[in-house]
N, CA, C and O atoms as a GROMACS GRO file, in nm:
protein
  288
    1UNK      N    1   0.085  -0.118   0.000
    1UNK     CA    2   0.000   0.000   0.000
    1UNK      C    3   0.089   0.124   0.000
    1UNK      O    4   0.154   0.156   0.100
    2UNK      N    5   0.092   0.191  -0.110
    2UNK     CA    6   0.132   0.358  -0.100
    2UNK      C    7   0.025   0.469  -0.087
    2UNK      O    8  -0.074   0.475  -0.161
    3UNK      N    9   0.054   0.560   0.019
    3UNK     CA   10   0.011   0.622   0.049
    3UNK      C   11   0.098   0.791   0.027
    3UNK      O   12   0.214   0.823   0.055
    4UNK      N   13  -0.057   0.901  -0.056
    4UNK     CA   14   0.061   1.006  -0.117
    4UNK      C   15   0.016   1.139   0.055
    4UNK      O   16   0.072   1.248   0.069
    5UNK      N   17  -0.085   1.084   0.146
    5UNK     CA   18  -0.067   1.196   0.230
    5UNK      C   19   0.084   1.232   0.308
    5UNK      O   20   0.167   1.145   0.335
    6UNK      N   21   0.098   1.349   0.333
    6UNK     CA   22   0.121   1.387   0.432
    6UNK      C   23   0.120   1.488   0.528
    6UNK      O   24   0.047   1.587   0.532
    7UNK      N   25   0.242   1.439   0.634
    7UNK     CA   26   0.136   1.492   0.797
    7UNK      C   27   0.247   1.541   0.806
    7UNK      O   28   0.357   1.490   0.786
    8UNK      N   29   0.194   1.726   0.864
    8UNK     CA   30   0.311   1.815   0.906
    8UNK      C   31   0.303   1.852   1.112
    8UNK      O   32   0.212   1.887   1.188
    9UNK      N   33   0.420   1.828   1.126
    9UNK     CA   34   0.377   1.853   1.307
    9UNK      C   35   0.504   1.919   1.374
    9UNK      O   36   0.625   1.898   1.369
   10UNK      N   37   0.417   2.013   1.439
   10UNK     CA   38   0.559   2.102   1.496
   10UNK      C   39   0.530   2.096   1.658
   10UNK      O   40   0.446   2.147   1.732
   11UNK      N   41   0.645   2.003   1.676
   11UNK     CA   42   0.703   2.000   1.840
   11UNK      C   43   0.714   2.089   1.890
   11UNK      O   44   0.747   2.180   1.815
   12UNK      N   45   0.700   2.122   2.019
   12UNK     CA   46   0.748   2.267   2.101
   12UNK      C   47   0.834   2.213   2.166
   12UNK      O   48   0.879   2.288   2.252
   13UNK      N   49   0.877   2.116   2.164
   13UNK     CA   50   1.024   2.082   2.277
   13UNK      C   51   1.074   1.979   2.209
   13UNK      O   52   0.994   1.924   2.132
   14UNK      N   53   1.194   1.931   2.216
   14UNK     CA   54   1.321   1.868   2.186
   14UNK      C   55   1.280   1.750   2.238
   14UNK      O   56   1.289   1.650   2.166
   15UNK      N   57   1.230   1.739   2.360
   15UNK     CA   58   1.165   1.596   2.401
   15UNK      C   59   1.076   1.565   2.286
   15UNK      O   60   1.111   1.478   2.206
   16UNK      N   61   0.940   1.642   2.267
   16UNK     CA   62   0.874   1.599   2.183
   16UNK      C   63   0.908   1.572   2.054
   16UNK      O   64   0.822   1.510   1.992
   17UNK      N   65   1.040   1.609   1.977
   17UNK     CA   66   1.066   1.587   1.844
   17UNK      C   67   1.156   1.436   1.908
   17UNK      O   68   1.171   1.340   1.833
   18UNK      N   69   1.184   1.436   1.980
   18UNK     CA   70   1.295   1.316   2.032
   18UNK      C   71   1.183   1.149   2.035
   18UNK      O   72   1.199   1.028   2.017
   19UNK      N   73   1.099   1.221   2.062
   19UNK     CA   74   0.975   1.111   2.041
   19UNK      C   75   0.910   1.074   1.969
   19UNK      O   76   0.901   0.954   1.944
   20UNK      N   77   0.824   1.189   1.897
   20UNK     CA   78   0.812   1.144   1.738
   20UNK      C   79   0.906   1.077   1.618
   20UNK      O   80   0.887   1.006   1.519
   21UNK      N   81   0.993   1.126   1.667
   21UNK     CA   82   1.177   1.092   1.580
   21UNK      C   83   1.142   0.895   1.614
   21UNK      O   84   1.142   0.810   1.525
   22UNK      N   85   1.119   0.869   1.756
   22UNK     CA   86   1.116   0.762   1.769
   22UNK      C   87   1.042   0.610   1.775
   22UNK      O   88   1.077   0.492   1.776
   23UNK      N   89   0.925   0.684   1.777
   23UNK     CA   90   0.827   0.657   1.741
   23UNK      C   91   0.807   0.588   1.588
   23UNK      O   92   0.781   0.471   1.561
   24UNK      N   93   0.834   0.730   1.478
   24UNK     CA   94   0.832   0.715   1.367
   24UNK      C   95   0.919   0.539   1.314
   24UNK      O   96   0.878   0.443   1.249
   25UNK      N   97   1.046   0.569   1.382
   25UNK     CA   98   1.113   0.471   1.350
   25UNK      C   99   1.120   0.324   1.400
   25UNK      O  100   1.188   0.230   1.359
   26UNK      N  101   1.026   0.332   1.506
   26UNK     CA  102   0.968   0.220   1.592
   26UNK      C  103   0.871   0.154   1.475
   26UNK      O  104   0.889   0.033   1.460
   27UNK      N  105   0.766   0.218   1.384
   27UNK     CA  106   0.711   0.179   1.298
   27UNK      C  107   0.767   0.172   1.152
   27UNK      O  108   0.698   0.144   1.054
   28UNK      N  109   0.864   0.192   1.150
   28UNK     CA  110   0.930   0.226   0.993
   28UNK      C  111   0.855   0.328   0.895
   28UNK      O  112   0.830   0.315   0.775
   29UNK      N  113   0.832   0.409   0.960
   29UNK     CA  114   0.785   0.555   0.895
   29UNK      C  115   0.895   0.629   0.810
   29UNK      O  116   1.010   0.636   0.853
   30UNK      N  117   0.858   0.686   0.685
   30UNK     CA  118   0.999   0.721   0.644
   30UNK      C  119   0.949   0.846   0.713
   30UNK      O  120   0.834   0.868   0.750
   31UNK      N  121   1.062   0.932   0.726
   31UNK     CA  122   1.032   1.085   0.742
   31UNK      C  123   1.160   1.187   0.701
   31UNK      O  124   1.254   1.151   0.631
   32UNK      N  125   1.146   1.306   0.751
   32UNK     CA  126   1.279   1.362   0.707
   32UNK      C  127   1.223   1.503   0.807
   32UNK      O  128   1.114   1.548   0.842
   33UNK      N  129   1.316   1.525   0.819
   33UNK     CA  130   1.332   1.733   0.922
   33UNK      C  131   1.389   1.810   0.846
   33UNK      O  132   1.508   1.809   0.817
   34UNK      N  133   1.277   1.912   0.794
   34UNK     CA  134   1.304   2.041   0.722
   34UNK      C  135   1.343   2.173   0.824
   34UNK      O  136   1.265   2.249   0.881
   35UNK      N  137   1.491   2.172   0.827
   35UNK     CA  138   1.499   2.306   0.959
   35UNK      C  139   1.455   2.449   0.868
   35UNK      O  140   1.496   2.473   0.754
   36UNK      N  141   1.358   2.538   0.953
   36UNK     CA  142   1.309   2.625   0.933
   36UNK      C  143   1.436   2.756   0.892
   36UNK      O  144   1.518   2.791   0.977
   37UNK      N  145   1.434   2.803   0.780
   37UNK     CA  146   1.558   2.932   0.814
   37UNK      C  147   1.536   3.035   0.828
   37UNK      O  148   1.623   3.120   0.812
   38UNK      N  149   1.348   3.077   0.881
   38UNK     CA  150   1.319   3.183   0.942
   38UNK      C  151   1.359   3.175   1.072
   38UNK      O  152   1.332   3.080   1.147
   39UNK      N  153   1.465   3.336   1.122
   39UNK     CA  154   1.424   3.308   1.261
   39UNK      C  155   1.305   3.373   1.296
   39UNK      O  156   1.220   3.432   1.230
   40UNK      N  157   1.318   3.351   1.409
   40UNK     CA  158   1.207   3.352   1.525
   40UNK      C  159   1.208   3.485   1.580
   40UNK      O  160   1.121   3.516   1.660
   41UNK      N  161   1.347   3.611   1.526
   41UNK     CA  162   1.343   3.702   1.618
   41UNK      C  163   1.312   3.840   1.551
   41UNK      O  164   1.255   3.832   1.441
   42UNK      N  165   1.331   3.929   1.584
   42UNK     CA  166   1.296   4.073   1.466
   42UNK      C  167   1.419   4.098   1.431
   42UNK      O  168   1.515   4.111   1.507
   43UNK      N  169   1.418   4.111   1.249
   43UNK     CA  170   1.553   4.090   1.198
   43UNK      C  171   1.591   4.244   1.266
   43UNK      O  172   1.713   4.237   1.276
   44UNK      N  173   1.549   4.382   1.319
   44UNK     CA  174   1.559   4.470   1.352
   44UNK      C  175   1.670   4.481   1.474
   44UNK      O  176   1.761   4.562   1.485
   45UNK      N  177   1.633   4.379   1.559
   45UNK     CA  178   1.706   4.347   1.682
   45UNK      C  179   1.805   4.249   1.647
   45UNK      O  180   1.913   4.272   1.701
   46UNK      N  181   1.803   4.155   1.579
   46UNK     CA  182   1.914   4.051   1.538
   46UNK      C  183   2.064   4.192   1.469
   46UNK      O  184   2.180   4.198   1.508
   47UNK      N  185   1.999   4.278   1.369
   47UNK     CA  186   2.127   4.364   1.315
   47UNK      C  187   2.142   4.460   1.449
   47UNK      O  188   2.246   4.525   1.439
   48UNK      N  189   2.083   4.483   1.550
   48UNK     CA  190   2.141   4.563   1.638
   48UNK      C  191   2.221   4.487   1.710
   48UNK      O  192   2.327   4.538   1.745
   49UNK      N  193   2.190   4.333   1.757
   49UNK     CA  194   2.258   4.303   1.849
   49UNK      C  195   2.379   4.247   1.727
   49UNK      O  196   2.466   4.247   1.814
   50UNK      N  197   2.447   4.205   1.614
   50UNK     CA  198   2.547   4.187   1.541
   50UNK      C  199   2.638   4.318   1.517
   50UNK      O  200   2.761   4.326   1.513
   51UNK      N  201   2.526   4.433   1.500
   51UNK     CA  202   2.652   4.551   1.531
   51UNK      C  203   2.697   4.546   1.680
   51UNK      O  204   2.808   4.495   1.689
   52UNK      N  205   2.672   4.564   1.737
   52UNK     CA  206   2.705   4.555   1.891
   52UNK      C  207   2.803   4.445   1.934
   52UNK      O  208   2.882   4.481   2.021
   53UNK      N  209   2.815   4.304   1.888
   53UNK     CA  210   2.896   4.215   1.840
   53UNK      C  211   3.017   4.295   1.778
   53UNK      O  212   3.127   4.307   1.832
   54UNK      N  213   2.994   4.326   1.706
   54UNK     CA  214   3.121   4.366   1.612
   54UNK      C  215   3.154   4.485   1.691
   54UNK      O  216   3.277   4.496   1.699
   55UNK      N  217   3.094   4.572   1.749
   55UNK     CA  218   3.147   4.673   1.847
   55UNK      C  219   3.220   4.634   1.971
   55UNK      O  220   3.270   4.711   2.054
   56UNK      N  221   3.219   4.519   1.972
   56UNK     CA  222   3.252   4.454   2.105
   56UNK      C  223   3.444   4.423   2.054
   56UNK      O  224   3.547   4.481   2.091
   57UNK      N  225   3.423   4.320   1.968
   57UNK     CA  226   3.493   4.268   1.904
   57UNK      C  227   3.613   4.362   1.842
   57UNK      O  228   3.722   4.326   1.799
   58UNK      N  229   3.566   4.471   1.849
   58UNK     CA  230   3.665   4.580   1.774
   58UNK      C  231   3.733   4.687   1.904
   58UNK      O  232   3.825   4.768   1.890
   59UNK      N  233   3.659   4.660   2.023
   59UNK     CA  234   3.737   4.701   2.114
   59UNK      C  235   3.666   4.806   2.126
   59UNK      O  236   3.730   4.906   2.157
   60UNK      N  237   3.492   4.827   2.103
   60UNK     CA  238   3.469   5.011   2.083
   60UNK      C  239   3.374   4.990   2.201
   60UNK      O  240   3.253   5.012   2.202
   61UNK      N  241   3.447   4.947   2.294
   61UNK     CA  242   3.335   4.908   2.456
   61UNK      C  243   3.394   5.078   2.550
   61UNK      O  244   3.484   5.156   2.519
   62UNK      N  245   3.303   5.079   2.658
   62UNK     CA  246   3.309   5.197   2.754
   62UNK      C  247   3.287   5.079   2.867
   62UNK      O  248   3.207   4.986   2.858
   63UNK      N  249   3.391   5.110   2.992
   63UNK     CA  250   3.348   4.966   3.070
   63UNK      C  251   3.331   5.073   3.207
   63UNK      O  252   3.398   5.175   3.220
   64UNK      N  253   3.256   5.038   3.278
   64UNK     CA  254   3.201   5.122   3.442
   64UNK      C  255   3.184   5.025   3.516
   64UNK      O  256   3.106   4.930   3.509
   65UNK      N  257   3.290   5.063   3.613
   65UNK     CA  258   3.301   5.005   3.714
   65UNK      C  259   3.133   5.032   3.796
   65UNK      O  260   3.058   5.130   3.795
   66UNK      N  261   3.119   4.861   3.880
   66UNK     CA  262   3.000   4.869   3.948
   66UNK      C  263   2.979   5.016   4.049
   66UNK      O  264   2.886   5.095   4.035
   67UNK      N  265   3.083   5.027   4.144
   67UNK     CA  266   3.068   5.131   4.236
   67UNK      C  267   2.976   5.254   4.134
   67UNK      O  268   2.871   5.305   4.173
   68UNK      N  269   3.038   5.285   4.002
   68UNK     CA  270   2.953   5.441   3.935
   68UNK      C  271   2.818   5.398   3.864
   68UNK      O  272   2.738   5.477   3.816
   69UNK      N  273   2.805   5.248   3.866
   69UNK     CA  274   2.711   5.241   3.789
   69UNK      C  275   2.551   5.343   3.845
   69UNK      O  276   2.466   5.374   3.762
   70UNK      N  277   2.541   5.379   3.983
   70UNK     CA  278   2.450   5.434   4.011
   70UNK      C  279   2.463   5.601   4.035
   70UNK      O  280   2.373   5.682   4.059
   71UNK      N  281   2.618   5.623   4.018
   71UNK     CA  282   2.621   5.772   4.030
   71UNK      C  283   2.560   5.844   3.912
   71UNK      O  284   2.551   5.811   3.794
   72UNK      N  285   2.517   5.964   3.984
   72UNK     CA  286   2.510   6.062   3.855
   72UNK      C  287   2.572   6.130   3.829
   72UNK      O  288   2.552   6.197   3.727
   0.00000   0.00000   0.00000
């Protein structure tokens, strides 16, 4: 018997893909994992925090000692 459905399912935890993963193969399911290459975050904040990276990295830091952190 071939069968042309298929079934899409998105885990929220690593356990749960760790189980389906095993499951699947407990029955001889073929399957395969398409990793997503959207992230998840606002590309807005991803290029702020990579400049900031590279600001780091280039030595263009200001460092304050704890004692001033509360002076004005």
């Amino acid at each position: 018997m071939n069968t042309q459905d298929v079934l899409v399912v998105h885990p929220k935890t690593t356990e749960q893909l760790k189980a389906l993963k095993a499951f699947m193969k407990a029955l001889k399911i073929k399957f395969e994992i398409n990793k997503s290459e959207e992230s998840p975050y606002n590309p807005d904040f991803v290029a702020k925090m990579e400049e900031s990276i590279q600001q780091v990295n280039e030595g263009k830091t200001v460092k304050i000692e704890l004692d001033d952190i509360w002076k004005e």
